[in-house]
C-alpha positions in Angstrom: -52.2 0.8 -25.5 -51.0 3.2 -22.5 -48.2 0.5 -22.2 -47.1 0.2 -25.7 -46.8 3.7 -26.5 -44.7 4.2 -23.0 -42.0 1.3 -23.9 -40.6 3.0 -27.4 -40.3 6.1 -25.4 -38.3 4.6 -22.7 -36.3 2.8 -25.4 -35.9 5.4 -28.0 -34.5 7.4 -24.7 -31.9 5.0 -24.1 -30.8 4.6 -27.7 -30.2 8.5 -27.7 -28.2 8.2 -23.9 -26.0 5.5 -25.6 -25.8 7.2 -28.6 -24.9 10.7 -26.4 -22.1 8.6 -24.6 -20.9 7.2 -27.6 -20.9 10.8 -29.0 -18.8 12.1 -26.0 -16.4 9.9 -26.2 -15.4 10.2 -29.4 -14.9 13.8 -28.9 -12.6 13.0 -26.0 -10.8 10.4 -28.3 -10.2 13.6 -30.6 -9.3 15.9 -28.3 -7.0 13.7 -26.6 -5.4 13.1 -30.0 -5.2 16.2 -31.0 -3.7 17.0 -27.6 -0.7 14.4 -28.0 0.0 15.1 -31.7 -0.2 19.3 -31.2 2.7 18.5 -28.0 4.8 16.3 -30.3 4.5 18.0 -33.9 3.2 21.8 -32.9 -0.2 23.1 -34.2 0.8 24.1 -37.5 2.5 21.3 -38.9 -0.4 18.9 -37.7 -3.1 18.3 -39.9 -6.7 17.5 -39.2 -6.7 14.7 -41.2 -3.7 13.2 -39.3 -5.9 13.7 -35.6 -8.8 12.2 -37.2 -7.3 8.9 -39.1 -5.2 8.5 -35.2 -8.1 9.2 -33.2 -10.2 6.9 -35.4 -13.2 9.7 -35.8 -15.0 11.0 -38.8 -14.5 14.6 -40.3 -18.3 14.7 -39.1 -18.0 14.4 -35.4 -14.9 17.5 -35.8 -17.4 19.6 -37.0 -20.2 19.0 -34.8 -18.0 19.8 -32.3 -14.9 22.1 -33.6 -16.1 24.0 -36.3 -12.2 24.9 -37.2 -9.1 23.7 -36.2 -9.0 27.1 -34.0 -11.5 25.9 -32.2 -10.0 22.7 -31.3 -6.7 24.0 -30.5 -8.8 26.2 -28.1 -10.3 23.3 -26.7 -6.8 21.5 -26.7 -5.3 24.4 -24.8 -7.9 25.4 -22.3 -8.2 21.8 -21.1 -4.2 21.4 -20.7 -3.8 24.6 -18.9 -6.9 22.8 -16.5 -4.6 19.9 -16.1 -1.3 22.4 -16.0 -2.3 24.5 -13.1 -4.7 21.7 -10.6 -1.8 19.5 -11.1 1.4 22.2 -10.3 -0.8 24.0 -7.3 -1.7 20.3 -5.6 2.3 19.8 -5.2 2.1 23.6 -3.7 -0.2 23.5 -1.2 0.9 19.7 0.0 3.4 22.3 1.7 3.1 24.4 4.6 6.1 27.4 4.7 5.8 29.5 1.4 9.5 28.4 0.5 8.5 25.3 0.2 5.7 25.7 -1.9 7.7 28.0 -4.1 10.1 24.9 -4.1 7.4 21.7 -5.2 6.6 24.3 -8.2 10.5 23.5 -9.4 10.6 20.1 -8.1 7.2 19.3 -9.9 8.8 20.8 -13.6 11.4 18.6 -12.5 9.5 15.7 -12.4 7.7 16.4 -15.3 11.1 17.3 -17.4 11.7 13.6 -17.2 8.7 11.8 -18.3 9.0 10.5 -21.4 6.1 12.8 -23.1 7.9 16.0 -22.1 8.0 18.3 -24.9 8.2 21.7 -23.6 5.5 24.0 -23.0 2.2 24.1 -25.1 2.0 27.3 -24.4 5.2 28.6 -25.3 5.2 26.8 -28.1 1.4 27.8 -29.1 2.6 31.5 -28.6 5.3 31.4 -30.5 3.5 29.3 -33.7 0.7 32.3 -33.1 2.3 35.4 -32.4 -0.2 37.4 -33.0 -1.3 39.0 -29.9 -5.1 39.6 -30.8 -4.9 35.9 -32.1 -7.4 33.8 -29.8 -5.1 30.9 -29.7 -2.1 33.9 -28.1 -4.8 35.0 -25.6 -5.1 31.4 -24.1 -1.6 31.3 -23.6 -1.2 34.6 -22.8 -3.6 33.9 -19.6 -2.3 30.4 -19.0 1.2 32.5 -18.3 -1.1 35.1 -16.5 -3.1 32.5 -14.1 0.4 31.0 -12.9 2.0 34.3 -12.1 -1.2 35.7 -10.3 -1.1 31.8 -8.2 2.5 32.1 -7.8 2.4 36.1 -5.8 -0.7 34.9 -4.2 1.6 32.3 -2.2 4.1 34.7 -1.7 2.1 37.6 -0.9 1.8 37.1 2.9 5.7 37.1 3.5 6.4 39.5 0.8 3.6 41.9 0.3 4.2 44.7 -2.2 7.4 42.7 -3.8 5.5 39.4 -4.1 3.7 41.0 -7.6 7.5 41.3 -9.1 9.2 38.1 -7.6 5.9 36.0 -8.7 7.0 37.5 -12.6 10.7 36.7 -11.8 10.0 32.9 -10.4 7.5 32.4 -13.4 10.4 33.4 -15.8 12.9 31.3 -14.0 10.1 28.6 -14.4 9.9 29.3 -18.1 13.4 29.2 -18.7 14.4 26.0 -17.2 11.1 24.6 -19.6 13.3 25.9 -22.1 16.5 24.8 -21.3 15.1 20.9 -20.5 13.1 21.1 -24.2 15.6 22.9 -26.1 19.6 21.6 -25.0 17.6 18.8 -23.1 19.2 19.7 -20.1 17.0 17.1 -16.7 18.8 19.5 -14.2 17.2 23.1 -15.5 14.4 23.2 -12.8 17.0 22.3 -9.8 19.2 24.9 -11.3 16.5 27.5 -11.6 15.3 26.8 -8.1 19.0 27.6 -7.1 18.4 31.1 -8.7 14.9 31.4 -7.4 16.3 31.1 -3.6 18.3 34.2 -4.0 15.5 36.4 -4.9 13.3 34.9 -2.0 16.3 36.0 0.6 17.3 31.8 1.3 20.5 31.0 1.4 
């Protein structure tokens, strides 16, 4: 009897583990989704119902884990400025002098200007869709922008000490702008150009 009652218990717990995995993965099919179609088509303009018919999920596994479509743009946002940042800093500290690492951040929105997903900034764009400044969704960006300039003067801040705070803003503008100027007039050469104006504040020649 000890045995019996043991094996539905081991079962039943691997039903719910598959059933779990299942789960997760369907959020990460939405997400994912949502991720691709708010990059392309902008947060406002993209429906829920679009995400969920592409992604292949129900309205039911949304809700279970986004209870609005706030919340998944949150979700969206905070997981792309993960990406963002691991992904720009790795190409940073692969160098040693601080112009250089000042330098992969262009090369790296270089790089990224010509893949064929490139469609400006999320951020930007998520900013601009909610312009709002107590809006959530503004926050996020608002500290995505934040987290890069506070990375950028803490490379800088050695060699430059009290100006790093103010060229770490002025790089992280440059930065912006070429995003801009590769997304709006499609321009592939705005990050090499920026990183020409970025050498004159940092004293190279």
């Amino acid at each position: 009897m000890g045995q019996f009652l043991r094996l539905p218990v081991r079962g039943g717990r691997a039903i719910w583990m598959e059933n779990e995995a299942m789960a997760a993965d369907k959020k990460e099919a939405l997400v994912g989704k949502a991720m691709e179609l708010f990059a392309k088509g902008g947060y406002t303009a993209i429906g829920i119902d679009r995400i969920l018919a592409e992604a292949g999920v129900a309205k039911m596994t949304l809700y279970k884990y986004f209870p609005s479509k706030t919340d998944l743009i949150l979700e969206v946002l905070v997981r792309r400025d993960d990406y963002f940042r691991n992904s720009l800093m790795a190409a940073a500290e692969r160098k040693k002098s601080t112009a250089a690492k000042i330098q992969a951040l262009f090369t790296w929105h270089e790089e990224w200007f010509r893949r064929d997903d490139f469609n400006g900034c999320m951020f930007i764009n998520a900013a601009a869709e909610f312009h709002e400044r107590d809006s959530p969704i503004h926050q996020v960006a608002a500290r995505h922008k934040q987290l890069i300039v506070d990375y950028i003067e803490g490379v800088l801040k050695d060699e430059y000490g009290a100006r790093a705070r103010k060229l770490a803003r002025q790089i992280n503008m440059l930065l912006d702008g070429a995003i801009d100027a590769a997304h709006v007039i499609g321009n592939p050469n705005a990050a090499a150009e920026a990183w020409e104006a970025a050498k004159s504040l940092l004293g190279r020649s």
